[in-house]
C-alpha positions as CSV (number, residue, x, y, z in Angstrom):
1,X,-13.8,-6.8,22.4
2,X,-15.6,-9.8,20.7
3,X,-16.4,-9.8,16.7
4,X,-20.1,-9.9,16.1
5,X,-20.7,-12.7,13.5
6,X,-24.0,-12.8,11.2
7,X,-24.6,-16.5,10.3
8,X,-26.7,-16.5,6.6
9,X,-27.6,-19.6,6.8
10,X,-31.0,-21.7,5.2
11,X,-29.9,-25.0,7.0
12,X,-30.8,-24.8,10.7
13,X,-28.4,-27.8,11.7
14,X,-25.5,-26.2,10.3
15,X,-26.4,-22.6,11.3
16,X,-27.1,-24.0,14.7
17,X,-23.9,-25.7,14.9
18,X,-21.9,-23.2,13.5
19,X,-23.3,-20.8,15.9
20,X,-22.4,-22.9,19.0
21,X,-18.8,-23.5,17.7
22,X,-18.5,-19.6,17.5
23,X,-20.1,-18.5,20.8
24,X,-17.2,-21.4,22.3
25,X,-15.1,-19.5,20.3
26,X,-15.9,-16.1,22.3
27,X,-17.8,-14.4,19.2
28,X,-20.9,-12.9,18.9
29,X,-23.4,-14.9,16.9
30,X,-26.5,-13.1,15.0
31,X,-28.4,-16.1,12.6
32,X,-30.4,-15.4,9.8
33,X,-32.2,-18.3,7.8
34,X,-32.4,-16.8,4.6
35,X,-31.3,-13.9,2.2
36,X,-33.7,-11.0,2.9
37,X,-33.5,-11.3,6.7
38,X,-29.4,-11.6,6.6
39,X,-29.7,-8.4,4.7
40,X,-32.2,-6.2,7.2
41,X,-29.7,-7.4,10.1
42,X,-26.4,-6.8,8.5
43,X,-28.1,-3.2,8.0
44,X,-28.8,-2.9,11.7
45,X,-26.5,-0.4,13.3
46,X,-24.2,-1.7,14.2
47,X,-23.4,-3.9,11.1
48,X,-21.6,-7.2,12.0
49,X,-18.0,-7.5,12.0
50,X,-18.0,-10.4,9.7
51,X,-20.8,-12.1,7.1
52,X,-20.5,-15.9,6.8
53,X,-22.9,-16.9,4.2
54,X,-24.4,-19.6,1.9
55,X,-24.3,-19.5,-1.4
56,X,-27.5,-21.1,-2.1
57,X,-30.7,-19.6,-0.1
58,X,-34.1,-20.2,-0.5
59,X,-35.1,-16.6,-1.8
60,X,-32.1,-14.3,-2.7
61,X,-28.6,-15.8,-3.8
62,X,-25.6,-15.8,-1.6
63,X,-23.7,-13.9,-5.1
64,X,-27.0,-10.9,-4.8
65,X,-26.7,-10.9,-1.2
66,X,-23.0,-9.9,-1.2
67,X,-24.0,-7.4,-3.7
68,X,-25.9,-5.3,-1.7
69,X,-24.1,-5.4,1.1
70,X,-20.9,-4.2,-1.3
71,X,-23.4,-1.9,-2.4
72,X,-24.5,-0.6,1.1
73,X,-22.0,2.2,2.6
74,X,-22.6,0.6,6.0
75,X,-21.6,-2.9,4.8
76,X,-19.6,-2.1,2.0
77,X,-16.0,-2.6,4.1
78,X,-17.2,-5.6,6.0
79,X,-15.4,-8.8,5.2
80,X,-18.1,-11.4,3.9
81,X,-16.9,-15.3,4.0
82,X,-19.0,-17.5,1.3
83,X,-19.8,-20.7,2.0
84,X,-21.0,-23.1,-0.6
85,X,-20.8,-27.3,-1.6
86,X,-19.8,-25.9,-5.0
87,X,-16.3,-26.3,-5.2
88,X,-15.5,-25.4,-9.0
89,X,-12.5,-22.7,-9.8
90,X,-15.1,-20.8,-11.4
91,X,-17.5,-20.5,-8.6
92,X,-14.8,-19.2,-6.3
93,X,-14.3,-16.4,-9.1
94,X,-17.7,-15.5,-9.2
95,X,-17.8,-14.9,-5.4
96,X,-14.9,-13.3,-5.8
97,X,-16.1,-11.0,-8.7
98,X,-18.8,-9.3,-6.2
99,X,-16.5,-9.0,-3.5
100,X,-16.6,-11.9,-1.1
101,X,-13.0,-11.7,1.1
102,X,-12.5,-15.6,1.3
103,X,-15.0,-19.3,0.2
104,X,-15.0,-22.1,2.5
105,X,-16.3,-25.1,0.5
106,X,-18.6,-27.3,2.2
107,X,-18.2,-29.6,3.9
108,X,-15.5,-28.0,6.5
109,X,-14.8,-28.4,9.6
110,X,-15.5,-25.8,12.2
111,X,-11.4,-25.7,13.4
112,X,-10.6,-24.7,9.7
113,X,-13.7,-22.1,9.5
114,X,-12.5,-20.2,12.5
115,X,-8.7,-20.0,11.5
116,X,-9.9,-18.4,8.1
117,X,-12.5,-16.2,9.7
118,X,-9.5,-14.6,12.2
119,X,-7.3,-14.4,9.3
120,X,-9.9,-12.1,7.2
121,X,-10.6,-10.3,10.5
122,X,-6.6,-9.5,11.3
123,X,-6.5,-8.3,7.7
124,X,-9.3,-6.5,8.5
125,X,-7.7,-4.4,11.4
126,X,-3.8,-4.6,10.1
127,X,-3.0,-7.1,12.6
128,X,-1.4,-9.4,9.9
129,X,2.7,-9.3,9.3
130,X,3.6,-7.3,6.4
131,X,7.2,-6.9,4.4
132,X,6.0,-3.8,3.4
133,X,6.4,-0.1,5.4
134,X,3.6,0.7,7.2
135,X,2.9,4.2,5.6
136,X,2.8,4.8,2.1
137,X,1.7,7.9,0.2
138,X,2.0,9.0,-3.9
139,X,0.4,12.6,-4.2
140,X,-2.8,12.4,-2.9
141,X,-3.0,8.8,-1.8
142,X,-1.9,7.5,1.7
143,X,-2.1,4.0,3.0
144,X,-1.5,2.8,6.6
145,X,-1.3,-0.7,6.0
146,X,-1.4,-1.5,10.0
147,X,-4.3,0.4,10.4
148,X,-5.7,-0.5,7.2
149,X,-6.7,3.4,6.8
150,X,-6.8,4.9,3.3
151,X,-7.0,8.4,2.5
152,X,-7.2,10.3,-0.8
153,X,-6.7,14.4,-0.6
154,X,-6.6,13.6,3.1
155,X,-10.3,12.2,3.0
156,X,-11.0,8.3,4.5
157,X,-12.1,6.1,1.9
158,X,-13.5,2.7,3.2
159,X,-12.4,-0.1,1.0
160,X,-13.1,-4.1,1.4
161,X,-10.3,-6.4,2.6
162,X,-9.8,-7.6,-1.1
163,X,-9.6,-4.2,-2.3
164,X,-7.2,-2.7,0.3
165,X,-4.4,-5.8,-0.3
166,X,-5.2,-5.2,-4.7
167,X,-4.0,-1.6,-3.8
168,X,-1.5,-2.1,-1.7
169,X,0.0,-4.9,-3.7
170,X,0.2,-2.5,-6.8
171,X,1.1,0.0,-4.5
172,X,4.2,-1.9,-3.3
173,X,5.0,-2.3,-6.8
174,X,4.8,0.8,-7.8
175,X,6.2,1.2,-11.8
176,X,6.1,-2.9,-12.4
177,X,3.1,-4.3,-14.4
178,X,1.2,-6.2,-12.7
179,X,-0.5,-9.3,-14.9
180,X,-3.8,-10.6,-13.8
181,X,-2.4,-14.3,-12.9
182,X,0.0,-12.5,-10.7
183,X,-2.8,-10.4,-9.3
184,X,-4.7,-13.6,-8.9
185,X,-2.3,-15.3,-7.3
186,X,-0.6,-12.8,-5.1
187,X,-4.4,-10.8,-3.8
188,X,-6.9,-13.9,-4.0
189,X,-5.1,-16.8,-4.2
190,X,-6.0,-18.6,-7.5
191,X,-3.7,-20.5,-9.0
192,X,-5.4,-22.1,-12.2
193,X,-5.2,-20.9,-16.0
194,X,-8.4,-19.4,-16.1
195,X,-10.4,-16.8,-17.8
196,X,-11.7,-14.2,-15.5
197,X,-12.9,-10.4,-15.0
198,X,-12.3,-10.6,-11.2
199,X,-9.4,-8.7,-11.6
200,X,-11.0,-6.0,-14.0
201,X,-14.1,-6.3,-11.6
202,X,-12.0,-5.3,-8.6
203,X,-10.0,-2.7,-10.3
204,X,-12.7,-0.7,-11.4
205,X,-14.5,-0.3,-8.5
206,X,-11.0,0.8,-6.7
207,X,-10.4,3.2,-8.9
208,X,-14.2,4.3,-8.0
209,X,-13.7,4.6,-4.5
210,X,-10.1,6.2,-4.5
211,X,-11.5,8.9,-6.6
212,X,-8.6,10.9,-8.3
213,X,-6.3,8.6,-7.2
214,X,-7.3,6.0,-9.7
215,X,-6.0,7.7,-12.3
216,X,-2.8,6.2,-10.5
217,X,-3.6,2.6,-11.4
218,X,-2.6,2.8,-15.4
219,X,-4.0,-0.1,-17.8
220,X,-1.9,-2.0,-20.1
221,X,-3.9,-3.3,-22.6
222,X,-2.8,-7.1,-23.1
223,X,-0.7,-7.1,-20.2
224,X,-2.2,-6.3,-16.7
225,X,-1.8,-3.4,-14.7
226,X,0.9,-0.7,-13.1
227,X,0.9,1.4,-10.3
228,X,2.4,4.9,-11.7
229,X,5.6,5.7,-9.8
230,X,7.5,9.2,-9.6
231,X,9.0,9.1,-13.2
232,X,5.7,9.3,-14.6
233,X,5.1,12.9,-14.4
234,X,2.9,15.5,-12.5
């Protein structure tokens, strides 16, 4: 079946073009000129399979737009791809820190935009090659990293793309810390000495959504983070 695309775009060359490459492509393309009417169609039923979308529009931000979505339970799991001229570290963060998946700085070509859109996508749906089993469970946390399924106390929990690899990357390391420049590196793929809250960002609102299973997800003050393993009690 073909992934529905939402194109949030304020420049109707390149949201023209972009749709055109995709429909070649064999997506479905909905376009949407500006932040408020990207929002009322990614909140049509059924949402879009992916988000591509500007960083600067003309009324709402591309960083306020993602927000909402996050903040939306029917767009909260889908993957949203930012697209920006800004090409600072720091900007990547900050798309980062309110949940986009993956930045494509402008200018790109369409060739390199599609490759990273299926990527997000077979991450997405589990289709990507992991070294790790495909089933993992601690008490009352499962993971089914081929389905990209989570469920705590046998419940579904719906979690981004960014937030299911952060889990399942602590999760596959159970009882190691975990620093945030490994975190970084290994979940988003920043390699810079930088300061940043991404990581804290992104942790807290996992352990949000996993419930009583964050309490799983132990702090180290000064260090980074650990996933608790069976040593560590009841």
């Amino acid at each position: 079946m073909a992934h529905t695309v939402l194109i949030v775009e304020d420049e109707a060359d390149l949201r023209e073009t972009l749709a055109y490459s995709l429909e070649t492509e064999g997506f479905v393309v909905k376009a949407a000129g500006s932040g408020a009417e990207g929002l009322a169609q990614a909140l049509t039923r059924p949402p879009p399979d992916l988000v591509l979308l500007d960083l600067m529009l003309p009324d709402l931000s591309g960083l306020e737009v993602c927000r909402r979505l996050r903040a939306e339970p029917a767009t909260a799991a889908v993957p949203v791809i930012m697209l920006t001229a800004k090409g600072e570290e720091i900007d990547r963060v900050v798309g980062f820190e309110v949940g986009a998946d993956d930045y494509v700085t402008k200018p790109f070509s369409a060739r390199e935009l599609i490759l990273r859109m299926r990527a997000v996508l077979r991450r997405g749906e589990g289709g990507a090659a992991q070294a790790s089993p495909r089933q993992r469970a601690f008490r009352q946390l499962e993971i089914d990293t081929e389905a990209h399924r989570v469920r705590v106390a046998g419940a579904p929990v719906e979690l981004t793309v960014l937030e299911f690899k952060l889990l399942e990357t602590l999760m596959a390391r159970q009882g190691r810390v975990q620093s945030r420049e490994q975190l970084l590196r290994d979940v988003w793929d920043i390699h810079a000495e930088i300061t940043t809250r991404t990581v804290d960002t992104h942790i807290k609102r996992l352990r949000q959504k996993i419930g009583v299973a964050g309490a799983y997800i132990e702090t180290l003050r000064g260090v980074g983070y650990r996933f608790l393993d069976d040593e560590d009690g009841p």
